[in-house]
N, C-alpha and C positions, 0 to 999 in steps of 0.2 A: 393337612399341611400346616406345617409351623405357624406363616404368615401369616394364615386365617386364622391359627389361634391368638395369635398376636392384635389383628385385629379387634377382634371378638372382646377380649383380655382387655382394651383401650375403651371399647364400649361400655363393659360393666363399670369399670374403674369410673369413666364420665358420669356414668348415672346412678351410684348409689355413694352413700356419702362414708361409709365404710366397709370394708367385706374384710373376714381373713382368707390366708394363703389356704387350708384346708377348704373353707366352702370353694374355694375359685376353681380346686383340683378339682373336686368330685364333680362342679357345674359342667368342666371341657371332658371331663374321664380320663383324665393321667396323674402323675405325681406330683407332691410337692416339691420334690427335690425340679422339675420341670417348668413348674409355677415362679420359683425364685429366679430359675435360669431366663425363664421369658421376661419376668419384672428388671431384673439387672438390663437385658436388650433395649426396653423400654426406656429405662434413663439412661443409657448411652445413649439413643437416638436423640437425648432433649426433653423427653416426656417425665416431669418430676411428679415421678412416685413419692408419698410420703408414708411411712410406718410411724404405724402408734402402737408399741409393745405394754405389755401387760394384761390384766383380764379387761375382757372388752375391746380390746386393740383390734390391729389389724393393718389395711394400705388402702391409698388412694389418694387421690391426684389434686391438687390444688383449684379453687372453684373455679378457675380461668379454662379447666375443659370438661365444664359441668355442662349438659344438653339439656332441653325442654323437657320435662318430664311429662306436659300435655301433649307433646307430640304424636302419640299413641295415648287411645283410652283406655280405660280398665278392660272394656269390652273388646277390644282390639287386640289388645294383649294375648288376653282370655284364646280368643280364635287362632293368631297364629302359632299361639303353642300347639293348641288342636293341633292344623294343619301341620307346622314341623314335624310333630313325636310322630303323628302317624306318617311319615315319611323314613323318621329314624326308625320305625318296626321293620321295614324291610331293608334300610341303608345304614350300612356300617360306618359308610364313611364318615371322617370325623368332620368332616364342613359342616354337616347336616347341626353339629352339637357348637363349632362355634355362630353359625347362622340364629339359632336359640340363642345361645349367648348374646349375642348383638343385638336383634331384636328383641328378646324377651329378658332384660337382664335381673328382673323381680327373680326371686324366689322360686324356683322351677313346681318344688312341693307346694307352694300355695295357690302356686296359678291352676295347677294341676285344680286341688281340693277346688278353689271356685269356678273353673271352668264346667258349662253341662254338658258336654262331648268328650266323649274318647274315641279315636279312632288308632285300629290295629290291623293292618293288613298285613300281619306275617301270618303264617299256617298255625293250626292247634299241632301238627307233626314238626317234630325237628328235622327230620329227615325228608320235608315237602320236595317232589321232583316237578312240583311248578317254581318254586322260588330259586332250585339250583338253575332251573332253565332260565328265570328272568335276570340272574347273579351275571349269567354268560353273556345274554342279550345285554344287559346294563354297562358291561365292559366294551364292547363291540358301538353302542353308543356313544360313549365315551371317547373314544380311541377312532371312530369316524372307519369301521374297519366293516366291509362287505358280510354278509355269512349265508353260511350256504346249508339248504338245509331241506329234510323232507318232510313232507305236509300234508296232510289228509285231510284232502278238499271235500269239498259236494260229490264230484263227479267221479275220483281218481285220488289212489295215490300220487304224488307229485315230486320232483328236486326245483328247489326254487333257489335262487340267487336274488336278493334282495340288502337293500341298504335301510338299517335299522336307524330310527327316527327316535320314537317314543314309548316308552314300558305303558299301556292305561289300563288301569281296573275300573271294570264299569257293572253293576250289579251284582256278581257274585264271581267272575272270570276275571282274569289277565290277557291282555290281549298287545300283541307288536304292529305297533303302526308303521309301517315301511313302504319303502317305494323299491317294486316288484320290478326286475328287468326281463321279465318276461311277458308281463302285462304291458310294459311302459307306465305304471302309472301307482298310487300309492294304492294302498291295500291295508286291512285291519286283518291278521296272523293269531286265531284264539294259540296259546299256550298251551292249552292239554291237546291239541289236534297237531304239535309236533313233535313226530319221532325221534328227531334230531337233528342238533344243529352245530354248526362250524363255524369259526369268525377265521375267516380268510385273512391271507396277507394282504390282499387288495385293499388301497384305502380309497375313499368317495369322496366327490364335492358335495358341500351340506349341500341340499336345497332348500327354497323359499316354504315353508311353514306357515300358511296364513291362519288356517284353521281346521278342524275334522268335523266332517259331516258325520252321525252316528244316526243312519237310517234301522229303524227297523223292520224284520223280519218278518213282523206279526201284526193284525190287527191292533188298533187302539190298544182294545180290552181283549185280554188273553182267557181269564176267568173273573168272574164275577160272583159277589155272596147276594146279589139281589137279582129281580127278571130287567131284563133286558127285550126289548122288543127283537124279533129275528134269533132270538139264543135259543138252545139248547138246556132245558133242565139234566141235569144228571146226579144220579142219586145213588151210593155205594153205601155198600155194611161194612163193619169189620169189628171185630171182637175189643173190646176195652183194652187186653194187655198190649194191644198193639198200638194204645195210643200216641205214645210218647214215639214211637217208633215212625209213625206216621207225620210228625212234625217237620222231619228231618226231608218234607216232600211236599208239604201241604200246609197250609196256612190255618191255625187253628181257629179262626173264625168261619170258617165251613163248618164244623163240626157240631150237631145236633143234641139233641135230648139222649141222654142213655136209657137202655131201655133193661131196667134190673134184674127182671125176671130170667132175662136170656145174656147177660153182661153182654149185652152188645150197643152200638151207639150208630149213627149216618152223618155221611157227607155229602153237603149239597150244595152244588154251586149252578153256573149260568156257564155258558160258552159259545163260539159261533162257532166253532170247529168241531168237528165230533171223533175226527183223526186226532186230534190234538187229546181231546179226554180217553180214546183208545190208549196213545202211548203214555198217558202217563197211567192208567187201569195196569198196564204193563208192567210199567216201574214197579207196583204195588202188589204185584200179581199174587203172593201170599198172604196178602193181608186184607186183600177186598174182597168183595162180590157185588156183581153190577147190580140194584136195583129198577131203573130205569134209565135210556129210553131202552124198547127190546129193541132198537137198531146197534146200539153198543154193546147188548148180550151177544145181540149175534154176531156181532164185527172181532170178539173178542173171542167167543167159540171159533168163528174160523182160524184164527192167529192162534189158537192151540193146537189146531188138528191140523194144521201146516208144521207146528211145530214138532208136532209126535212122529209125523211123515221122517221128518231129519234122523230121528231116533230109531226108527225099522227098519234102517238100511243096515 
């Protein structure tokens, strides 16, 4: 929205003691022919712009609305760019870029080079059908509007009607925090667990937000690369080519001595669950072979001769 960039625009100008009209375009991501029309607004409003033409030149505002430049540390800076950009990976909208602007009005390329974090939560696919789904939900947000939608619970397929709150990514998923009107009550909606959803004409009264509980699911320790008292050793083969393949599942610090005569290498970890290193054996199903314990050889032979049953029909 113009305002915000306008705002934005009043921020940089405060805090640095020259910029030209080309850096200020590319800082917000529109024209310059945009940049002169927002600066002309600004001095009609009272805000004296000053230009200084020739090489070196450039605009900016008289010291009388110069801000603290210790107001923010270097290291402050540094983080909320982090936090912004990886915001604008999934958010187009342009507040996100006068929000930088205003807070961060340094040099965007250098905070970038000294900051030690980047964060990116858009997809490696352009065409992600989790981020077209969070694009839907994020408008429905916005707009305070019901959506209706079906969901593949624990127990059931589902249609739920729910008022959407918040988009959170938390480990490697997307997930909608809403409050369920068939539960009464709020609820965490993983993103790939729905088939589809609808933003209703229905609009909602926000509710109170104090906080979100994020209980998990699972013991403590899920897997472990050391013993654990009470755990479970387990121990898998798989051929070398399939190293790199096996990342994409498994944390390369399991991974063992290779053994060159037979290009093969092990995977050994810790776990209290043996259902749990069954399904992920599963996952991997071509590229392991169980070594021990023989309670997960044999958990995993059953889970194939169940499987071949499906196939002789």
């Amino acid at each position: 929205m113009r305002i915000q960039r306008l705002i934005g625009l009043l921020c940089v100008l405060a805090e640095v003691d020259k910029i030209t009209v080309q850096e200020l375009a590319d800082k917000f991501e529109v024209s310059k022919r945009t940049i002169f029309r927002d600066l002309d607004t600004l001095n009609c409003a009272g805000i004296p712009i000053v230009s200084y033409p020739g090489v070196g030149g450039g605009v900016s505002v008289i010291e009388g609305y110069k801000i603290d430049k210790k107001i923010l540390s270097t290291d402050d800076t540094q983080k909320i760019f982090t936090a912004l950009n990886g915001l604008k990976s999934i958010d187009s909208d342009n507040a996100v870029n006068s929000l930088i602007a205003k807070l961060v009005p340094e040099n965007s390329e250098y905070v970038f080079s000294q900051s030690e974090y980047v964060i990116n939560l858009s997809s490696w696919f352009s065409d992600s059908i989790i981020h077209e789904k969070a694009v839907i939900l994020h408008k429905a947000i916005q707009d305070n509007c019901c959506v209706v939608m079906e969901y593949v619970s624990q127990n059931s397929r589902c249609k739920r009607t729910v008022e959407p709150y918040k988009l959170i990514f938390k480990q490697s998923d997307w997930y909608l925090y809403a409050f369920c009107r068939e539960r009464k009550d709020f609820r965490l909606f993983k993103l790939r667990r729905i088939i589809s959803q609808t933003i209703s004409q229905e609009k909602f009264a926000p509710r109170e937000v104090k906080s979100i509980q994020f209980e998990s699911d699972y013991t403590t320790t899920l897997f472990s690369a050391h013993p654990i008292d009470g755990f479970i050793e387990i121990v898998l083969e798989y051929d070398i080519q399939n190293e790199f393949a096996l990342t994409q599942r498994i944390d390369a610090s399991f991974f063992r001595e290779v053994n060159k005569a037979c290009n093969t290498a092990r995977i050994c970890f810790y776990t209290p669950n043996l259902s749990v290193a069954s399904n992920l054996v599963f996952e991997l199903l071509d590229k392991v072979r169980v070594i021990s314990p023989p309670e997960l050889y044999a958990d995993i032979k059953s889970r194939l001769k169940s499987i071949n049953h499906l196939y002789e029909r």
